[in-house]
N, CA, C and O atoms as a Tinker XYZ file with bonds, in Angstrom:
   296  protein
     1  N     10.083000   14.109000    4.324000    73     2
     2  CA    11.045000   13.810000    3.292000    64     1     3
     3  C     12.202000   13.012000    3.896000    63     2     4     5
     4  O     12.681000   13.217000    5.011000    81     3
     5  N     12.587000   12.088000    3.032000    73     3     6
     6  CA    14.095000   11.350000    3.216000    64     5     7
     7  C     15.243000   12.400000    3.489000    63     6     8     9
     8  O     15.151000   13.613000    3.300000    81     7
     9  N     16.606000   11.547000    4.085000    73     7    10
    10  CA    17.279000   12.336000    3.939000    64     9    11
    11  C     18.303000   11.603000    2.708000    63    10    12    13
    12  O     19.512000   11.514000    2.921000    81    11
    13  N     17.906000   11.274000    1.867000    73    11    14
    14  CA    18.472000   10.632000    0.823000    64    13    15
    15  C     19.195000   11.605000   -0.169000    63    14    16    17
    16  O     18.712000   12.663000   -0.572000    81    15
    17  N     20.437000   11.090000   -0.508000    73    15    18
    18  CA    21.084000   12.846000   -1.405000    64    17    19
    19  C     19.794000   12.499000   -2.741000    63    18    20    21
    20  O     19.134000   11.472000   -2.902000    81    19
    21  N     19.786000   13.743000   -3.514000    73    19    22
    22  CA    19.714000   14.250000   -4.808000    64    21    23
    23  C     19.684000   13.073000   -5.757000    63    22    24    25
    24  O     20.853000   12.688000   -5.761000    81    23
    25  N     19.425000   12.783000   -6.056000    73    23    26
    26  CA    18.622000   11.871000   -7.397000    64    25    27
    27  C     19.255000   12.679000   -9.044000    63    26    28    29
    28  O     18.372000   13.252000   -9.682000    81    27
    29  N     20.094000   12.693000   -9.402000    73    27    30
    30  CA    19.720000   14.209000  -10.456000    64    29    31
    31  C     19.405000   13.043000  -11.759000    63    30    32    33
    32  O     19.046000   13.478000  -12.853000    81    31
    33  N     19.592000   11.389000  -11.510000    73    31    34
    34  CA    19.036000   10.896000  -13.075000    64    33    35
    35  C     17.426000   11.546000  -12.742000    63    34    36    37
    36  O     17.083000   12.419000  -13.539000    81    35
    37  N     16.682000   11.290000  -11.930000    73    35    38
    38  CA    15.518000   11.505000  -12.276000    64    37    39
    39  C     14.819000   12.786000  -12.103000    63    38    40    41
    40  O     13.633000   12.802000  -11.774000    81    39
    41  N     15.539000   13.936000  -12.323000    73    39    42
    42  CA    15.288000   14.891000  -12.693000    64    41    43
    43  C     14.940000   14.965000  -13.782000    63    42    44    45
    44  O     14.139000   15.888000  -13.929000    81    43
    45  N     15.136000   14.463000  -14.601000    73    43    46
    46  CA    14.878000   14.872000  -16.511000    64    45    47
    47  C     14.004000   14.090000  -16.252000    63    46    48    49
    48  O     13.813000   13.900000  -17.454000    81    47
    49  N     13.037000   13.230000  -15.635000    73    47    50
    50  CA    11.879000   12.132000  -15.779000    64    49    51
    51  C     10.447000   13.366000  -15.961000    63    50    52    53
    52  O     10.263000   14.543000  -15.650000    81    51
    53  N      9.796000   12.467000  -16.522000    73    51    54
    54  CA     8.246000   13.446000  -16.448000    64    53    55
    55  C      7.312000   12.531000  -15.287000    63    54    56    57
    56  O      7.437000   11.403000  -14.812000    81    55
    57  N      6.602000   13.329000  -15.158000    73    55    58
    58  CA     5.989000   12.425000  -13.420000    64    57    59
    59  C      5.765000   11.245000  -13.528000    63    58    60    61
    60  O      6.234000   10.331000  -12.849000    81    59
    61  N      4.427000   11.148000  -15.106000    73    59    62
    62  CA     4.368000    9.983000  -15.393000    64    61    63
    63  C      5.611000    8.556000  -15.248000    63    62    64    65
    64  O      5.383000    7.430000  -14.806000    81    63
    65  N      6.748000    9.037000  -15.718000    73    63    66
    66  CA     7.957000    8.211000  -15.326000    64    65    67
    67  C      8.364000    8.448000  -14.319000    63    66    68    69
    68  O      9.200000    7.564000  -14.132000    81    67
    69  N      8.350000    9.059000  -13.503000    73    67    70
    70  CA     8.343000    8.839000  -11.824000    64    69    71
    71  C      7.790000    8.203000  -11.157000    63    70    72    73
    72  O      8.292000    7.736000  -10.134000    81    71
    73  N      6.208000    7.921000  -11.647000    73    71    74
    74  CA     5.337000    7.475000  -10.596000    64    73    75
    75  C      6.056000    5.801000  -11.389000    63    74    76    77
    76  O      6.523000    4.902000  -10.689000    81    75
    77  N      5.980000    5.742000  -12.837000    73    75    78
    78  CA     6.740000    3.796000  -12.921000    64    77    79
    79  C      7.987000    3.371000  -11.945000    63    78    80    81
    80  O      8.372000    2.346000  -11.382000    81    79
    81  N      8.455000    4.921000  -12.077000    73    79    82
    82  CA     9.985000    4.281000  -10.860000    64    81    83
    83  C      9.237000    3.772000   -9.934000    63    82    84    85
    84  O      9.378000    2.600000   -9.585000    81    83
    85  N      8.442000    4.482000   -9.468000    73    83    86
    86  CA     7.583000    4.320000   -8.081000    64    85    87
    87  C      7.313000    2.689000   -8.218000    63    86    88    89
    88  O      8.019000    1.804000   -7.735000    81    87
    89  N      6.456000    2.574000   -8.775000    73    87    90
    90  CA     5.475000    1.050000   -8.680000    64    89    91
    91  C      7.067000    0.364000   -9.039000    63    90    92    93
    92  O      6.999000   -0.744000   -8.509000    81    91
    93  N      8.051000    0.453000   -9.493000    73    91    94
    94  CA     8.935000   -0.740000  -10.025000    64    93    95
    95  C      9.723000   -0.787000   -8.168000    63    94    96    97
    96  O     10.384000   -1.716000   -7.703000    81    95
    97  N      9.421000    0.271000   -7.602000    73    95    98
    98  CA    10.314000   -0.156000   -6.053000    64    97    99
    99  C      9.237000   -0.924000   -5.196000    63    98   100   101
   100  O      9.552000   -1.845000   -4.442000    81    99
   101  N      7.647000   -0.378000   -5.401000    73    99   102
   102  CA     6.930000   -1.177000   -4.692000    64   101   103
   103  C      6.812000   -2.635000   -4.804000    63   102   104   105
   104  O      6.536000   -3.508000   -3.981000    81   103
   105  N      7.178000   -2.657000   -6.390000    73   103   106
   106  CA     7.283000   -4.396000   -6.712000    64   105   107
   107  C      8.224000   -5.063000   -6.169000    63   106   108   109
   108  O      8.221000   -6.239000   -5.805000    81   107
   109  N      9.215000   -4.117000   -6.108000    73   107   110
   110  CA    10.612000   -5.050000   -5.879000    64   109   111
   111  C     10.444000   -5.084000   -4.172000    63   110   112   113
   112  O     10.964000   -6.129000   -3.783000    81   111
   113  N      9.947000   -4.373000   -3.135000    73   111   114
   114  CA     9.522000   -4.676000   -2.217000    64   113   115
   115  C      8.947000   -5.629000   -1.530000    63   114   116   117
   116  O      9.160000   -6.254000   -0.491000    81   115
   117  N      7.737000   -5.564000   -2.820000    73   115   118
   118  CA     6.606000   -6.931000   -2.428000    64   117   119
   119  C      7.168000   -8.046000   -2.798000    63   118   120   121
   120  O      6.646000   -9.110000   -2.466000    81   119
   121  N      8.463000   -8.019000   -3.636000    73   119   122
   122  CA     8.428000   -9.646000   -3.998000    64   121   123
   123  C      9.406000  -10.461000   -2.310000    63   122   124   125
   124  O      9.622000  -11.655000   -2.106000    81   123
   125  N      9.707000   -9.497000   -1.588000    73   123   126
   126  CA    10.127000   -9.871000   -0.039000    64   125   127
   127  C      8.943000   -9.195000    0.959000    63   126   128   129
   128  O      9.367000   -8.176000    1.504000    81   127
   129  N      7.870000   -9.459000    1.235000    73   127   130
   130  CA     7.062000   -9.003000    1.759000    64   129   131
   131  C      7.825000   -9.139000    3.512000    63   130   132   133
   132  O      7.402000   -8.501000    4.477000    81   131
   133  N      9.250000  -10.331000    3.561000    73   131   134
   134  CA     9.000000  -10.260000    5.051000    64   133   135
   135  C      9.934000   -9.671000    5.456000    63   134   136   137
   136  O     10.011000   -9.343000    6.640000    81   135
   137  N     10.884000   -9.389000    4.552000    73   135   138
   138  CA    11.643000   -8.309000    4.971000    64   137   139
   139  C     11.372000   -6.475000    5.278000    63   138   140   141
   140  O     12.054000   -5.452000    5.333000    81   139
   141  N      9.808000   -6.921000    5.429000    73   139   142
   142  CA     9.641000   -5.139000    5.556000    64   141   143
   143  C      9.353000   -5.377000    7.098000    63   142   144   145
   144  O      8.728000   -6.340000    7.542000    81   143
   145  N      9.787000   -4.569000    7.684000    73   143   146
   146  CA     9.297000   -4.513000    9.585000    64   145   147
   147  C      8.082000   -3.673000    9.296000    63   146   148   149
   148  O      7.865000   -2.881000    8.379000    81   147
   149  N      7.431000   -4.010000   10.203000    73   147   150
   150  CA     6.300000   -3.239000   10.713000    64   149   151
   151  C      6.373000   -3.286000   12.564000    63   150   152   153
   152  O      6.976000   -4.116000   13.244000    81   151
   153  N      5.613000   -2.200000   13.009000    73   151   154
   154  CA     5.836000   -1.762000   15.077000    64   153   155
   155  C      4.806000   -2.661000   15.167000    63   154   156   157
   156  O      4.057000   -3.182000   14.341000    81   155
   157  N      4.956000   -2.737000   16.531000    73   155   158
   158  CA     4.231000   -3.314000   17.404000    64   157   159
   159  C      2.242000   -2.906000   17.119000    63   158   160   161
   160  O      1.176000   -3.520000   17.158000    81   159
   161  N      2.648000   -1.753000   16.893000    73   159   162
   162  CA     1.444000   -1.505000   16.980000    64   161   163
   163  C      0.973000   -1.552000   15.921000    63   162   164   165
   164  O     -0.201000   -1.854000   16.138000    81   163
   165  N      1.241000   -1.356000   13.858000    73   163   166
   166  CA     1.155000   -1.926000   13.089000    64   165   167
   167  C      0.363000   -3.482000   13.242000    63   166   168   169
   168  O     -0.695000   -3.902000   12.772000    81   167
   169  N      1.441000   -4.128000   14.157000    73   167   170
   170  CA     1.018000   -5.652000   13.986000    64   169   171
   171  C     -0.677000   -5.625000   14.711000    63   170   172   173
   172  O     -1.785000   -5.853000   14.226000    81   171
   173  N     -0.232000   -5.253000   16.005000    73   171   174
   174  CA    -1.781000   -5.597000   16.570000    64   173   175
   175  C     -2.933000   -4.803000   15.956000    63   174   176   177
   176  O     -4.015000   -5.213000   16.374000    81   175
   177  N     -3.005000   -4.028000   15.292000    73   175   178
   178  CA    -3.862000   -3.885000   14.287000    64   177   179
   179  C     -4.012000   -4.138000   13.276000    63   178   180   181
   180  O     -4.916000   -3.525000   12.709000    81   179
   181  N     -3.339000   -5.026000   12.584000    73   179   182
   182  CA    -3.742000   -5.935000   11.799000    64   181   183
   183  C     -4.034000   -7.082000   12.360000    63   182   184   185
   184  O     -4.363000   -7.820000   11.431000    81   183
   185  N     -4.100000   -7.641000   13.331000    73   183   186
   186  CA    -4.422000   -8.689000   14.096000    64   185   187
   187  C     -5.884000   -8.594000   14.435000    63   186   188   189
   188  O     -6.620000   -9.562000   14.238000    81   187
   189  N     -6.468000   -7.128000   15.087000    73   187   190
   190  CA    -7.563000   -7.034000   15.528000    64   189   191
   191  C     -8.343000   -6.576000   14.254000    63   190   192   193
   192  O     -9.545000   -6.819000   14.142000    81   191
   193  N     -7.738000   -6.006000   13.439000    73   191   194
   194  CA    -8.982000   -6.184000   12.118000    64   193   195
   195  C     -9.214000   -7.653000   11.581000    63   194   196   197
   196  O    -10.261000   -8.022000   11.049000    81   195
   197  N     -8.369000   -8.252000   11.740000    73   195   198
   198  CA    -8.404000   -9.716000   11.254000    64   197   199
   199  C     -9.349000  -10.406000   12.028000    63   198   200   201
   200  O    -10.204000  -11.130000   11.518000    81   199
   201  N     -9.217000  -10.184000   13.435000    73   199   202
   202  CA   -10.219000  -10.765000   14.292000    64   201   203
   203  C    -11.273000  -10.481000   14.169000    63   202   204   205
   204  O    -12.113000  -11.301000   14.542000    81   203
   205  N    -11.802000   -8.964000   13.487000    73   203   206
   206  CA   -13.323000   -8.588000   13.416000    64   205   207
   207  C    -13.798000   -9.071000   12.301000    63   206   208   209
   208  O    -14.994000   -9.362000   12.277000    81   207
   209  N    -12.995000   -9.269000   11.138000    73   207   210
   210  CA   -13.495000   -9.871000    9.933000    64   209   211
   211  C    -13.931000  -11.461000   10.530000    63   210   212   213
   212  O    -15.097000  -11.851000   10.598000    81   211
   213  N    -12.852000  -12.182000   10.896000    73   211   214
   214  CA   -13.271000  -13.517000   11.554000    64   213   215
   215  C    -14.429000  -13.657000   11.813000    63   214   216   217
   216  O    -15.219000  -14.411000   11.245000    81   215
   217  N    -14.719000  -12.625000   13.087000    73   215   218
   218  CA   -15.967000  -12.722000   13.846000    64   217   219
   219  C    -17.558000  -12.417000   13.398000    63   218   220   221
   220  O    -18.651000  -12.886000   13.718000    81   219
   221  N    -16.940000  -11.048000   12.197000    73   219   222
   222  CA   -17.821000  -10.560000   11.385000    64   221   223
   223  C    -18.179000  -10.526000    9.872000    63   222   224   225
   224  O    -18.944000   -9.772000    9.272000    81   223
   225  N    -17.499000  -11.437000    9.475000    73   223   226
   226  CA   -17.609000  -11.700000    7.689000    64   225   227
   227  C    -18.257000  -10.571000    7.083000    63   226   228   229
   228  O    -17.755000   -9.641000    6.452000    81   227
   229  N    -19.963000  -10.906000    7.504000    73   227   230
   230  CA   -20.500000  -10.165000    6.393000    64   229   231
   231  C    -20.618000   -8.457000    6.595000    63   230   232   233
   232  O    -21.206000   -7.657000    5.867000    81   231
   233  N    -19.891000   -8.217000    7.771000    73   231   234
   234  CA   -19.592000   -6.771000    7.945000    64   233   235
   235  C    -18.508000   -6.297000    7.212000    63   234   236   237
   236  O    -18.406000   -5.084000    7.397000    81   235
   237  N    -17.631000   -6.739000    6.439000    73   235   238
   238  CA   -16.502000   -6.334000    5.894000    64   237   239
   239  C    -17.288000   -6.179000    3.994000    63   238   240   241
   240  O    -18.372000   -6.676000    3.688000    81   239
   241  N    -16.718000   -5.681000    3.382000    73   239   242
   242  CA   -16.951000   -4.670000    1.955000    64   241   243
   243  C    -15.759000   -5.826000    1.112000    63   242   244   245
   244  O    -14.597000   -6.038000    1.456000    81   243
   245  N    -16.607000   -6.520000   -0.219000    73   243   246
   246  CA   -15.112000   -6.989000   -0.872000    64   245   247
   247  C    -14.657000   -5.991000   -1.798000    63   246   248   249
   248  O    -15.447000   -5.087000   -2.068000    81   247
   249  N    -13.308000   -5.998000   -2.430000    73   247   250
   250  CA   -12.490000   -5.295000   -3.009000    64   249   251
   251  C    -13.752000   -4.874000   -4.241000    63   250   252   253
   252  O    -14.000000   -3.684000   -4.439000    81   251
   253  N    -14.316000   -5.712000   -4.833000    73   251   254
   254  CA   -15.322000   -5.117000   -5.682000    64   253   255
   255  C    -16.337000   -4.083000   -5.842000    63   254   256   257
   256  O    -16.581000   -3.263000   -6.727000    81   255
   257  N    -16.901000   -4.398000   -4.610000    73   255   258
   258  CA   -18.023000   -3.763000   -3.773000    64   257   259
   259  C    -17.139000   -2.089000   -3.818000    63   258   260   261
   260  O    -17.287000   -1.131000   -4.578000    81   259
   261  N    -16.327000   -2.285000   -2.787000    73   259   262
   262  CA   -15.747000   -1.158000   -2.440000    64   261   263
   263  C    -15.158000    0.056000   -3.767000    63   262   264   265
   264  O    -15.189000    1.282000   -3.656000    81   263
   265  N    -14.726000   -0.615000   -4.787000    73   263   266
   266  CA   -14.268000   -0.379000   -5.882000    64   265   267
   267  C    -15.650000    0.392000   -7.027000    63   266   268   269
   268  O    -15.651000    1.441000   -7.671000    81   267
   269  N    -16.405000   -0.394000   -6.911000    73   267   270
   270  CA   -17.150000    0.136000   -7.451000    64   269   271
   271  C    -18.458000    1.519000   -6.651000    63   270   272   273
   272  O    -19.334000    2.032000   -7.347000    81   271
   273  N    -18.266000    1.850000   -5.172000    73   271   274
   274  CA   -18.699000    2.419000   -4.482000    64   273   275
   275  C    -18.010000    4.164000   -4.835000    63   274   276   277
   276  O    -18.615000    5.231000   -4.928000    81   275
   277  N    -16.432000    3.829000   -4.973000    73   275   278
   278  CA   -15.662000    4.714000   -5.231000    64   277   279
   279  C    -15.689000    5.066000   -6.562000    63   278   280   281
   280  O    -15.319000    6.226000   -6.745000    81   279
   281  N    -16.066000    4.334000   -7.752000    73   279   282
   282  CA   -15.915000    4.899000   -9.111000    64   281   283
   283  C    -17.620000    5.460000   -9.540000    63   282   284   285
   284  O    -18.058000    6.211000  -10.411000    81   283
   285  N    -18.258000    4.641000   -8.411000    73   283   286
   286  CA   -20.062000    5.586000   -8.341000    64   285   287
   287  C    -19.892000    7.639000   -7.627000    63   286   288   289
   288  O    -20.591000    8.639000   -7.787000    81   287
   289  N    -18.695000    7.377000   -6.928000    73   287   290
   290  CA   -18.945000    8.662000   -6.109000    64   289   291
   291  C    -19.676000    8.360000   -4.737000    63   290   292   293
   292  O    -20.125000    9.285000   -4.061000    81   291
   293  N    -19.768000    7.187000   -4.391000    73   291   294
   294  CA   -20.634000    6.832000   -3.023000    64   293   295
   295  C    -19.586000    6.914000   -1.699000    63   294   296
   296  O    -20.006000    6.687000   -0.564000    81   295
């Protein structure tokens, strides 16, 4: 947990309106994708998955594939 004080507007929220707060901070995040830091070690693993896809195309799953693997139960 944060050590962020008490929130008390979103106490009266129902989750459902919690989880929109949610996605409305992830948006506002993503629309500066480079202002988020990521470690050292973050980076080089995204570097070396990048390199295995490079190397290995047809070893990697597209978002579809994968998507529909998960809504089969596979």
């Amino acid at each position: 947990m944060s050590d962020l004080p008490n929130l008390p507007e979103l106490d009266g929220l129902s989750v459902p309106e919690k989880i929109l707060r949610v996605q409305d901070l992830w948006d506002d995040i993503a629309r500066s994708p480079r202002d988020v830091e990521i470690t050292t070690a973050q980076r080089d693993e995204a570097e070396r998955r990048l390199r295995a896809h490079e190397e290995h195309p047809r070893e990697c799953s597209s978002w579809e594939d994968i998507k529909l693997r998960l809504e089969d139960g596979r």
